[in-house]
N, C-alpha and C positions, 0 to 999 in steps of 0.2 A: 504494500500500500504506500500510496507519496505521501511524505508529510504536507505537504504544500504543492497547490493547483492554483494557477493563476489566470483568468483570458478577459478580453474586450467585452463589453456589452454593447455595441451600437444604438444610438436611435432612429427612431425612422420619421419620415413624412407621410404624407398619403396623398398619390398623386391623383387619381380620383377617387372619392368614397360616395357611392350613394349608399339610403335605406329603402328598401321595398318593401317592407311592412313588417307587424308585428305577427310573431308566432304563435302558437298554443300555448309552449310553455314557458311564456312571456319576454322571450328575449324577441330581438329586433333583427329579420333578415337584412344582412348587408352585403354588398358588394363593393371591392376595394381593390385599389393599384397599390401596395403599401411597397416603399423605397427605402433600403437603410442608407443612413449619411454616417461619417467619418466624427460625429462628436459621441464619446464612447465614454460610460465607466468603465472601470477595473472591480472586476469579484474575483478575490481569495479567496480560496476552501484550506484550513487547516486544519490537521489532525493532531497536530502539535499541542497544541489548545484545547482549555472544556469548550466542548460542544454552547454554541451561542450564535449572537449575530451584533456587529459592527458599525455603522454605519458614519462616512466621514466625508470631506472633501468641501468643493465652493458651492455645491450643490446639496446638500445632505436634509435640509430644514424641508418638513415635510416626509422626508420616508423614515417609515419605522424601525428601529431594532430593538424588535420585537419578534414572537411566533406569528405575529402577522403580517410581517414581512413576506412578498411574494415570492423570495426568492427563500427563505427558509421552507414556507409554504410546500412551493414544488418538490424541494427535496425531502422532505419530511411525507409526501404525498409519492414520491418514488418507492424510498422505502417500503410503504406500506403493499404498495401493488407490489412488487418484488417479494413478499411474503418471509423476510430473514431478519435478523437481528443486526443490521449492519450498522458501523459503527458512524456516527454521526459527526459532523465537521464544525469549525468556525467558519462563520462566514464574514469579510471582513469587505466593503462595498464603501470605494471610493468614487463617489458622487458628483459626476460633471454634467450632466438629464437633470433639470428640475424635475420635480416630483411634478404628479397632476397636470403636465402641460401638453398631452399631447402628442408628446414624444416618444411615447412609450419607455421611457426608462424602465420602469417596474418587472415590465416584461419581459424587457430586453435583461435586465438583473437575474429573471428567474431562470428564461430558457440558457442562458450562460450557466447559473448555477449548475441546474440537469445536464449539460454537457459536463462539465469538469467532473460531478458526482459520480455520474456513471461511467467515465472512465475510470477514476480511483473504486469503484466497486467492482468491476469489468461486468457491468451489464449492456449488451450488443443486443438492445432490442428497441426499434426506433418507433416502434408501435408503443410500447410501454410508454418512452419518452413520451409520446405524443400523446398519449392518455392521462399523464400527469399534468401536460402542459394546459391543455384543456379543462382539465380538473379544477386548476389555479382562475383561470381568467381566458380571455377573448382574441389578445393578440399572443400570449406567449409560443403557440405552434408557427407562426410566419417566422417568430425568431429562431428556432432552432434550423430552420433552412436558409437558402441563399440570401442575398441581398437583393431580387425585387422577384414580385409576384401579385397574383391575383387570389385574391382574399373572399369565401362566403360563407353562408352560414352564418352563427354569430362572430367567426373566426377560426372556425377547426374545419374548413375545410382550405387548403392553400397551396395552389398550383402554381410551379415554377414558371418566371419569365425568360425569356433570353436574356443577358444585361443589359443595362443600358451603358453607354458612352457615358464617361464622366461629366458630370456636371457643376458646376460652380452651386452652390444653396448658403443662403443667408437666412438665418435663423431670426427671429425676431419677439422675444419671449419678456412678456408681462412679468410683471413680479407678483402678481396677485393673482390668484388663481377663484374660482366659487367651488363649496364645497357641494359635494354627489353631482356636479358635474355633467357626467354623461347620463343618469338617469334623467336629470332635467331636461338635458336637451331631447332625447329620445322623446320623452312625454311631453315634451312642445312641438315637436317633430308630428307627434300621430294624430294632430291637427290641422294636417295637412297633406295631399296629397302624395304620395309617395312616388319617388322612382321606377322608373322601369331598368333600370340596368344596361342601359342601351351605351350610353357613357362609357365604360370600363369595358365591354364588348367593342366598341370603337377604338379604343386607345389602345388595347391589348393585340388587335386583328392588323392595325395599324403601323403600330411598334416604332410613334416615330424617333428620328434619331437627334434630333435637336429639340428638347423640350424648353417651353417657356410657359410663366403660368397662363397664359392662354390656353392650354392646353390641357390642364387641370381644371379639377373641381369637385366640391365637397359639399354636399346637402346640411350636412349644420349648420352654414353661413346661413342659411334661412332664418335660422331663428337666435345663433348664438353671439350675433355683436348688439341685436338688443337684450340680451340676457346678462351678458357680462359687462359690467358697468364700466365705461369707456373703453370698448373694445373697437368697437364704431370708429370713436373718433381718432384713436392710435391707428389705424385702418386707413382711415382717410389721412394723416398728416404725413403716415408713412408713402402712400402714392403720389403725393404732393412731392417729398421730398425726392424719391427717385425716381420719377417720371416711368414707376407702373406699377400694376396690379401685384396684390401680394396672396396668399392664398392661407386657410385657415389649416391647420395638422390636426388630424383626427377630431374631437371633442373642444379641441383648443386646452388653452388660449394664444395658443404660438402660431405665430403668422410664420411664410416663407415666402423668399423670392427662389426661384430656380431659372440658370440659364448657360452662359455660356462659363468658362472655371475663370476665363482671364477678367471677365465684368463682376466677380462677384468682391474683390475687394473695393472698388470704387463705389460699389452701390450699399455696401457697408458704412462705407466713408458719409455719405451720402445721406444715410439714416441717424447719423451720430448724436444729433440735436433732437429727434423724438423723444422725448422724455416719457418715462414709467417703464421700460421696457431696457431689457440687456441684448444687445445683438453679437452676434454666432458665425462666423465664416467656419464651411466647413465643406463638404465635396459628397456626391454621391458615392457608394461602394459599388462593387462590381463582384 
């Protein structure tokens, strides 16, 4: 067994997300382009250490360490489907993903964690994995695969994309989040007509090779810049300032520019004077 297991957590974007309606067993069918980008925590597993959880870094305010932490979660959810008595790790999660924004941090925290686990356990079973992951939450299955895809279901089901070509992405992240969040919006969402999914079947069939947010889009805009209290107007000051449209990441409240790698520091530069918001140069993965 290693004493110590270390890897990336990435975050992601979402280059198009609709919802097409709500389910039986109350979750919300969606359909999504989800993208991981280059701004990453670090999860440690150590066996060195009592069994616990960590949590540290410029980003840390907001995730728990705690057992309800997602990434203890999932692996304490491995174990159990694994049927053993195996021995349990520290986990020690160095925070550059705000919490709640969007990003998936959380996710991306856990499906990391279930990678490193099940190597230091030597469980080779990616079904298992992927029963955990879903076990946890909604995006963690997209995170244990590539870096883009097509996302449905509430998130467990997630078909590989080709890559895309590097792209430049400017992150654009509130400091204030609203709490339940994605339930909120969901249920301001089901006051309204729903998608058809023709969006994410256009884009996927398409596969184009120089994306700009024209070419994205996300059915929470609908109801989530008058939900979250100046989300609107950071929205509008930021398209002012860089002469274009920025796009909202999953639930929010993180906005994105996406486009070419060499425009994305000047259009950084560019947003600098927005105030209430921290911005992000960082690049699509492949």
């Amino acid at each position: 067994m290693h004493d110590t297991l270390t890897g990336s957590a990435p975050a992601k974007i979402n280059l198009v997300l609709e919802v097409l309606g709500r389910r039986k067993d109350g979750y919300h069918e969606i359909r999504t382009v989800i993208q991981k980008v280059d701004l990453c925590d670090t999860v440690t597993l150590a066996w060195d250490r009592d069994p616990g959880i960590t949590v540290v870094g410029p980003a840390a305010r907001g995730t728990p360490a705690t057992r309800d932490n997602l990434a203890w979660r999932a692996v304490e959810t491995l174990r159990d489907l694994a049927g053993m008595r195996l021995p349990l790790p520290h986990i020690a999660i160095e925070k550059s993903i705000p919490a709640a924004s969007g990003l998936g941090g959380g996710a991306s925290d856990a499906a990391t964690a279930l990678r490193l686990v099940a190597r230091a356990w030597d469980i080779d079973d990616e079904s298992m994995l992927a029963r955990a992951a879903n076990a946890v939450g909604s995006d963690e299955a997209f995170f244990l695969g590539g870096a883009t895809a097509l996302v449905s279901g509430r998130g467990e089901t997630v078909t590989p994309c080709s890559p895309l070509p590097h792209h430049g992405v400017v992150l654009f992240i509130p400091r204030e989040t609203l709490p339940n969040k994605t339930a909120t919006l969901f249920a301001l969402l089901s006051q309204q007509p729903f998608d058809d999914g023709d969006r994410c079947r256009t884009f996927v069939e398409e596969h184009p090779a120089q994306i700009s947010v024209r070419n994205t889009f996300n059915a929470f805009e609908r109801v989530a810049f008058e939900t979250f209290g100046g989300l609107g107007a950071v929205r509008d000051a930021l398209a002012d300032a860089i002469g274009d449209n920025v796009r909202l990441s999953g639930a929010g409240p993180a906005l994105f520019w996406i486009g070419p790698r060499g425009e994305a520091a000047a259009v950084a530069s560019r947003a600098s004077d927005v105030s209430g918001i921290d911005v992000v140069v960082c690049q699509t993965l492949r």
